[in-house]
C-alpha positions, 0 to 999 in steps of 0.5 A: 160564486157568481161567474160571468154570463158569458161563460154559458155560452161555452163548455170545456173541449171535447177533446180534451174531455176525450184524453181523459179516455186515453190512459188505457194500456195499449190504447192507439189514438188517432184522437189528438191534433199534435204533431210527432215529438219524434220529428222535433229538430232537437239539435236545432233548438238545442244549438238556438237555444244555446246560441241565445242563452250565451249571446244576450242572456239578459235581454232574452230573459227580461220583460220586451215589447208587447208588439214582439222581439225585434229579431224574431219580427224582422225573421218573420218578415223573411219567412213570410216573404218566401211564401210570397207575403210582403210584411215589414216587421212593424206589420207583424205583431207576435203571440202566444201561439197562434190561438192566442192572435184568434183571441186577440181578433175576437176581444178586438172585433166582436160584441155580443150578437155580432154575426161570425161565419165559420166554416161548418166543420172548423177548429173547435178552440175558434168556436168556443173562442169567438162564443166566449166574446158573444158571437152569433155563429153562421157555418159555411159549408164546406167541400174537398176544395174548401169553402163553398163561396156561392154559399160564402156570399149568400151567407154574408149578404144575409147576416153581414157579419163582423168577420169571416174565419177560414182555414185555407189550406188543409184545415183542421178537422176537414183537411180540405184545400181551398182552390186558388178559384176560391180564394181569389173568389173570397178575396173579391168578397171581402174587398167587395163586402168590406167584411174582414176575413180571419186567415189561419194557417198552421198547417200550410207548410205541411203539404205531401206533393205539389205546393198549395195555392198562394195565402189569401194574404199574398194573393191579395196584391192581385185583388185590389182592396182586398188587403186591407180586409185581411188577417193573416195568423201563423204558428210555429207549433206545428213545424217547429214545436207547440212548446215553444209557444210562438204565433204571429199576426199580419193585418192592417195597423188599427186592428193590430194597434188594439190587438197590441193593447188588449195583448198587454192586459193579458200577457204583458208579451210573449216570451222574450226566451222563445221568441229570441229561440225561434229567431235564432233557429230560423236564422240557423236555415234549418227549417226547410230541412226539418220540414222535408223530413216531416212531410215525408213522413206524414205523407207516408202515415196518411197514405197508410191511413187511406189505404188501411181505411179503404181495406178494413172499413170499405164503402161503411165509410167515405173520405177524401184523402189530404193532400196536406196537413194532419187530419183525415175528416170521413163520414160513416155511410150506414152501408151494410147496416153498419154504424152510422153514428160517429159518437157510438163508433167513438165508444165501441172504439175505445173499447177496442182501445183506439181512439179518434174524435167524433165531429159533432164538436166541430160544428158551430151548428147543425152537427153532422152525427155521421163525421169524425177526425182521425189524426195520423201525425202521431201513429206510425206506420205499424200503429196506423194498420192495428188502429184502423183494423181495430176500427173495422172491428168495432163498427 
């Protein structure tokens, strides 16, 4: 057969290749970006769900609207105005889970050759995305506050690029938080470059302490002409429940216009059943209660992380513990003559059957050998201590 040139430009996910790996007995990842099942509210969904099913089952099981179904809108509306976000619904357009709006921004926005710069590390389904529609990739470095905006704006007065792709609060795989110096920082970059700057944010809900900085989109009522410069994508999938399948898209009516098109020849629309399901539990006010619950035992689970990886690995490996999210993102030092290769860590830990991710795949260019992700959303406090003293053993 004859497959599409593009397909050349991108191979299958890393990790996804690394769950075949996972099917040991008493192996313990810290491999996957999945949330913990245990932590879903059940009853909730189970009480939206019901709620739905009695009420209007015809409507919710019938074709809708590309743009999404109203009540979830109008409900997203609401939830984005708690975080300082003004978005009418007709602003808000609903996906298929947050990867699908990355899709729609790069069937919209990119041609082949153009320039996009992603952070350096970043999410690996962003890289193989933006690669499938032809984009030259530009890597941003980044530190524990995020990207490097100095480096940020050399970058784009070099390759003016077709759009910027940042994770601002507690991104995946590098944990890190952008500042609010930084973001308002981008913001002037964007409105001044006229460069859109593609905002993801799945993770920002799951903060351990103090509450992150403002989005980029809400700060932008303080940056003039930076909002129109702006797309914002949410998830659901990691507060509420990936299964669900439900994301969301806030950006300026043009590029929403053709994301809606281009959503139609793919999937005519999101789910009417979970969109109304999603609607219906943010209705019900459960949210911030199943959030408390989560942070707090994610909180828990990555201060275990930290002090277990400070206790069996020492000073053969660096990091700077979250303040959020799901990730810890470190680096093998070499210290003591020690491993310093993360992909030969990686082998000799499943030998010791625990797994984790080696960075390499995180980087659009220029990997760094040393770097590897360590998730502890899953683990348990239990699970966290053996795994990391597994780790110790196999460096």
């Amino acid at each position: 057969m004859q497959f599409a040139d593009r397909l050349k430009n991108v191979e299958t996910s890393a990790i996804r290749e690394l769950f075949k790996l996972l099917g040991k007995p008493g192996i313990i990842s810290f491999a996957g970006g999945f949330p913990d099942p245990a932590l879903f509210d059940v009853d909730g969904i189970r009480q939206a769900t019901d709620a739905v099913l009695s009420n209007n089952p015809g409507a919710v099981l019938q074709y809708g609207a590309t743009e999404g179904w109203n009540p979830l809108r109008e409900g997203l509306s609401a939830h984005m105005a708690k975080k300082g976000i003004a978005a009418r619904p007709d602003e808000i357009i609903t996906t298929t889970g947050s990867q699908q709006a990355l899709d729609l921004i790069g069937k919209t926005m990119i041609n082949p050759g153009d320039k996009v710069i992603v952070e350096a590390p970043t999410f690996l389904a962003t890289i193989q995305c933006f690669r499938l529609y032809g984009a030259d990739l530009v890597t941003a470095p980044v530190d524990a506050d995020g990207v490097q905006v100095d480096a940020l704006e050399k970058l784009i007065v070099e390759h003016k690029p077709k759009l910027v792709y940042l994770i601002p609060t507690f991104g995946n795989p590098s944990g890190a938080m952008l500042s609010l110096e930084r973001r308002k920082r981008v913001l002037e970059l964007a409105a001044k470059y006229q460069v859109l700057v593609v905002e993801d944010d799945p993770y920002g809900e799951l903060f351990f302490g103090a509450t992150p900085p403002p989005t980029l989109l809400a700060l932008s009522a303080e940056v003039p002409g930076s909002r129109e410069w702006l797309a914002y994508c949410g998830s659901f999938s990691k507060v509420l429940s990936p299964g669900l399948r439900v994301g969301w898209m806030i950006a300026q009516p043009a590029l929403l216009a053709n994301a809606v098109m281009c959503k139609q020849f793919s999937d005519a629309h999101t789910s009417n059943l979970t969109q109304a399901i999603a609607a219906q539990y943010l209705a019900l006010g459960r949210l911030d209660g199943a959030l408390a619950q989560v942070r707090v035992t994610y909180a828990e689970r990555a201060q275990m992380m930290a002090d277990c990886l400070r206790k069996e690995l020492g000073d053969a490996v660096s990091f700077s513990a979250p303040q959020g999210g799901m990730f810890f993102w470190a680096s093998l030092t070499g210290a003591g003559g020690k491993e310093k290769d993360a992909a030969e860590f990686a082998k000799r830990a499943i030998d010791k059957l625990v797994a984790f991710v080696p960075g390499n795949p995180f980087f659009a260019n220029h990997a760094d050998r040393s770097t590897f992700r360590l998730s502890f959303a899953t683990a348990d406090l239990a699970k966290i201590q053996e795994g990391v003293a597994r780790l110790g053993q196999a460096l």
